[in-house]
N, C-alpha and C positions, 0 to 999 in steps of 0.2 A: 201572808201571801200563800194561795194555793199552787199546788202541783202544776196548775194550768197557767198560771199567771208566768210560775217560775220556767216553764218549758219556751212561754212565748219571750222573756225579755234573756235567757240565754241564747235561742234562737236568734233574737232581733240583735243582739250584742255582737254574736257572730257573724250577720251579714253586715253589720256596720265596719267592723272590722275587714271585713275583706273588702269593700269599697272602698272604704280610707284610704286600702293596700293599693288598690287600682287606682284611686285619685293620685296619690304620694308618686306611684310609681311613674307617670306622666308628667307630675309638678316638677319635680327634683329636676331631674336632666333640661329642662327648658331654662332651670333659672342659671346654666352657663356654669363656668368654673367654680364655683363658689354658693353650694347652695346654702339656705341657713342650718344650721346643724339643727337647732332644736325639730326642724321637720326630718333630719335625717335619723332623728332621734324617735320619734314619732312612728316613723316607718319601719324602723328595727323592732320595736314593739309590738307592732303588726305584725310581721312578717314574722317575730316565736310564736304569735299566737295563730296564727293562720297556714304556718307554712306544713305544721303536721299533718291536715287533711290537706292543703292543695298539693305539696311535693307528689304524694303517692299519685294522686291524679294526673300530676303536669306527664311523668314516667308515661303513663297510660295513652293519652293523647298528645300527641307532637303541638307543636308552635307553627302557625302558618306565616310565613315571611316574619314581621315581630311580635306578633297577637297569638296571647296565651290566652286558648280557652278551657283552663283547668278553673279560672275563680268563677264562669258560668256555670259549667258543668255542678261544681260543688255548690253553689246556691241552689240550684234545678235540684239536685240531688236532699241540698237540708233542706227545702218546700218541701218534697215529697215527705219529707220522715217525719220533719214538724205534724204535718196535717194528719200523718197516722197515729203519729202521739197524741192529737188534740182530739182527735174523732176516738181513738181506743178509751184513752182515759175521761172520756164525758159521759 
């Protein structure tokens, strides 16, 4: 696997992950008293590996009414870096 290969599926690993974050984080509370743990299990997972770049962001920009837009901001933010790793390194 190249350097490029490996930038793009750490990349892609990491916005997966923060989706999941934002799916989970809507799933959970809808399923009521009782959600299934192994999704809450799922989401704690998520949330150590995602919470280190979105925390400092959320800090940054406020929450509007319940909408956190710190996990747009940080995707907007790995596009950009991705595309200058992939354009630097080709």
């Amino acid at each position: 696997m190249g350097l490029i290969q490996l930038i793009h599926f750490v990349f892609t690993m990491f916005y997966l992950a923060i989706l999941g974050r934002i799916i989970l984080s809507f799933i959970i509370p809808m399923m009521g008293g009782r959600p299934n743990p192994i999704l809450i299990n799922i989401y704690d997972i998520l949330a150590q590996i995602t919470e280190p770049i979105l925390g400092p962001v959320r800090k940054i920009i406020p929450t509007v009414g319940m909408l956190d837009f710190s996990p747009l901001v940080v995707i907007i933010v790995l596009q950009i870096i991705h595309e200058v790793l992939v354009v630097a390194l080709s």
